[in-house]
C-alpha positions in Angstrom: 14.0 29.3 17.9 14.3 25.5 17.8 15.7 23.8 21.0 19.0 21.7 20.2 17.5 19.1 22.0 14.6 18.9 19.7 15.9 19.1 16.5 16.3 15.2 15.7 13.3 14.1 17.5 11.5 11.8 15.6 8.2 13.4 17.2 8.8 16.7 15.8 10.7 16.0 13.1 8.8 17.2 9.7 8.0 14.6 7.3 9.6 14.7 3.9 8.8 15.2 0.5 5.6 15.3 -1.0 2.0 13.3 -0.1 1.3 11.3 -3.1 -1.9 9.7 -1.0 -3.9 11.0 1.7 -6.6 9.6 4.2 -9.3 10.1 2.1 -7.1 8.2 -1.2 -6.0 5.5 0.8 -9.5 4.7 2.4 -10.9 5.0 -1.0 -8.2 2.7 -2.5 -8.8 0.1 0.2 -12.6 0.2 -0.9 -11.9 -0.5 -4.2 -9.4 -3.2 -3.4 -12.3 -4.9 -1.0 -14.9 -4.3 -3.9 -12.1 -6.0 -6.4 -11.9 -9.0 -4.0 -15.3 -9.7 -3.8 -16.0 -9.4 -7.8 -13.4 -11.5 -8.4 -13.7 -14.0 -5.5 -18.0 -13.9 -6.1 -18.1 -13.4 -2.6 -16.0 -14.5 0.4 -16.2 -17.9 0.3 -13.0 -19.7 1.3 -11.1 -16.4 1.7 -8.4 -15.9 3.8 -6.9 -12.4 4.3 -3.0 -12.5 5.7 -1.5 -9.2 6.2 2.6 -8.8 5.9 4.0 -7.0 8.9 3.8 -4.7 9.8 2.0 -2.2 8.1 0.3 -5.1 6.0 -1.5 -6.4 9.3 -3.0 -3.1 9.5 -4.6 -3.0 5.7 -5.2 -6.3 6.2 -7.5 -5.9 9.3 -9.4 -2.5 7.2 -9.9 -4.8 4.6 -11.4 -7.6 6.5 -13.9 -4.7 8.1 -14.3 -3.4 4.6 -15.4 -7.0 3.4 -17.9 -7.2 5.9 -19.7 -4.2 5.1 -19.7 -5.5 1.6 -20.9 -8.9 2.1 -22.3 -8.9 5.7 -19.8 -12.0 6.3 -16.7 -11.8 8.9 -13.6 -13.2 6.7 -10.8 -14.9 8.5 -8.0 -12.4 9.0 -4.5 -13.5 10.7 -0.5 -12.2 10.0 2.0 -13.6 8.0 5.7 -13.1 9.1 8.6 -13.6 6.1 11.3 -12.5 8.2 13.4 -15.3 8.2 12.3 -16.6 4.7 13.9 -13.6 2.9 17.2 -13.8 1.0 18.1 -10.8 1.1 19.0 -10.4 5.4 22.4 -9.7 4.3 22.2 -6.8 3.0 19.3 -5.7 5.6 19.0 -4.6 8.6 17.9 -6.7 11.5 14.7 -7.3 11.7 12.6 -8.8 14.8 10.4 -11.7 14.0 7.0 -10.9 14.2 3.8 -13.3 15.0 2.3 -15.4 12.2 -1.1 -16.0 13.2 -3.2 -18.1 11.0 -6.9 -18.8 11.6 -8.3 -21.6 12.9 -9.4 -23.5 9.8 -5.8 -22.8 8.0 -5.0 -22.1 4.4 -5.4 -25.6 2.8 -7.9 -25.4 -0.1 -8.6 -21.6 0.4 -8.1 -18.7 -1.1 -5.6 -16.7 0.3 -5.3 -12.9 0.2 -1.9 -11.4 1.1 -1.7 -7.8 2.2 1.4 -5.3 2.1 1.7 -2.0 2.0 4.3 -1.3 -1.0 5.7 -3.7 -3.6 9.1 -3.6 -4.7 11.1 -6.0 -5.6 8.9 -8.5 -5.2 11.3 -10.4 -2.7 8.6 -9.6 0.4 6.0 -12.0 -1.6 8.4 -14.8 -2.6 9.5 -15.0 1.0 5.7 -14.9 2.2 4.9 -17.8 -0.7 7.7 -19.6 0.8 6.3 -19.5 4.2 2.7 -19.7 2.8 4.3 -23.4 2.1 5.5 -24.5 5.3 2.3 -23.7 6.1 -0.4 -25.8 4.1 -1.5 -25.4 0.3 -4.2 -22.9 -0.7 -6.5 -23.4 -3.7 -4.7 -20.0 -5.2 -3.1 -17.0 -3.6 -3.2 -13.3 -4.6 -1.6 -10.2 -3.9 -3.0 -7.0 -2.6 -1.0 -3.6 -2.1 -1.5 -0.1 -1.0 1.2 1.1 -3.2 2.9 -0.7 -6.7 6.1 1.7 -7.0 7.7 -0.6 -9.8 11.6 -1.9 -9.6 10.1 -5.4 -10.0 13.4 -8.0 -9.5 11.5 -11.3 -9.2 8.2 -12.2 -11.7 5.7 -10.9 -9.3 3.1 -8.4 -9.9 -0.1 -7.5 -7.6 -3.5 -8.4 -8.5 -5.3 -5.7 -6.6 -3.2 -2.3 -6.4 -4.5 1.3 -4.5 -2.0 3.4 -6.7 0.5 2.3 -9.2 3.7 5.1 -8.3 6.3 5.3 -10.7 9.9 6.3 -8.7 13.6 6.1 -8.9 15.3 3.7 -6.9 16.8 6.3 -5.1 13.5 7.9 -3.8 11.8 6.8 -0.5 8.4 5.8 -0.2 6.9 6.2 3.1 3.3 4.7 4.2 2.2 5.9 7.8 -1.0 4.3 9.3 -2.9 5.5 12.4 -2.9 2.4 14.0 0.9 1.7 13.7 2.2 5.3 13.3 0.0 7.5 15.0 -1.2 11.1 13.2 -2.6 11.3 9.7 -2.8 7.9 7.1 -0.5 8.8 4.0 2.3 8.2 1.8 4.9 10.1 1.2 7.5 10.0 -1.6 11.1 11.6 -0.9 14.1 11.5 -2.9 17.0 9.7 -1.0 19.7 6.9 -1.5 18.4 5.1 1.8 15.7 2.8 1.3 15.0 1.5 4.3 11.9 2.3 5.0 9.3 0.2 5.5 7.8 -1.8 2.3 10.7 -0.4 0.4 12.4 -4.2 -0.1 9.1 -5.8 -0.5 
């Protein structure tokens, strides 16, 4: 019998609906997205690889590593916080800031990669291409994501994508990652009128 106490613990809480990617798909999507980058880069010259917190700082960093094995070169990883270049706070919930680190040589006259985990709207990337302004002016920026689950509201689309997921607006996609979640790497998709789980407004 299930203790009262335990029953809404987000520890032992069961996830939701149904996987749609597991360890082994997301690590070979990230591998493909890497091997992308590099055939369309030649190389990794003048790359620059910003992840989108907060799950996007974690793909961003397995990316980096997957580069590396690729190419034998260490490409200039750092974070990218939009948090308070979004128009859409509103009608969000609060958010913390996170750190924008960006490496030592900057962005001016590279190429930057941005990371996130699930595209949406699209209002995530015009936020970070607003911020990526304040910040210098890169010879070109593209767009990598995990998960491309459609519902576009702004001109944006991803150049590099792990898995295109078709859903209603009312379904939840959920990305878990070791390094920020604990467990198992996956995404989950869950029907639901709450979408306020992470990537879900990018």
């Amino acid at each position: 019998m299930t203790r009262p106490d335990l029953q809404h613990s987000p520890q032992q809480a069961q996830p939701l609906g149904r996987t749609v990617l597991s360890s082994t798909d997301i690590s070979r999507a990230l591998r493909r997205i890497a091997h992308e980058i590099v055939e369309h880069n030649k190389g990794t010259d003048d790359l620059v690889v910003l992840g989108i917190p907060t799950r996007g700082n974690v793909l961003a960093d397995r990316l980096v590593a997957l580069l590396a094995q690729i190419e034998g070169t260490q490409v200039p990883v750092g974070s990218l916080d939009v948090t308070m270049y979004r128009d859409d706070l509103r009608r969000q919930p609060v958010r913390a800031a996170a750190a924008t680190r960006i490496p030592t040589d900057g962005i001016d006259d590279k190429i930057v990669v941005l990371v996130d985990d699930v595209l949406y709207s699209g209002r995530t990337v015009r936020a970070a291409l607003d911020a990526l302004g304040d910040l210098g002016r890169p010879r070109a920026v593209r767009l990598a994501v995990l998960v491309d689950r459609g519902h576009r509201e702004l001109p944006i689309r991803a150049d590099h994508v792990g898995k295109n997921l078709p859903t209603a607006k009312a379904e939840r996609v959920a990305v878990r990652l070791v390094e920020h979640d604990g467990g198992v790497d996956q995404v989950r998709i869950a029907g639901g009128a709450d979408d306020h789980e992470t990537g879900e407004q990018a």
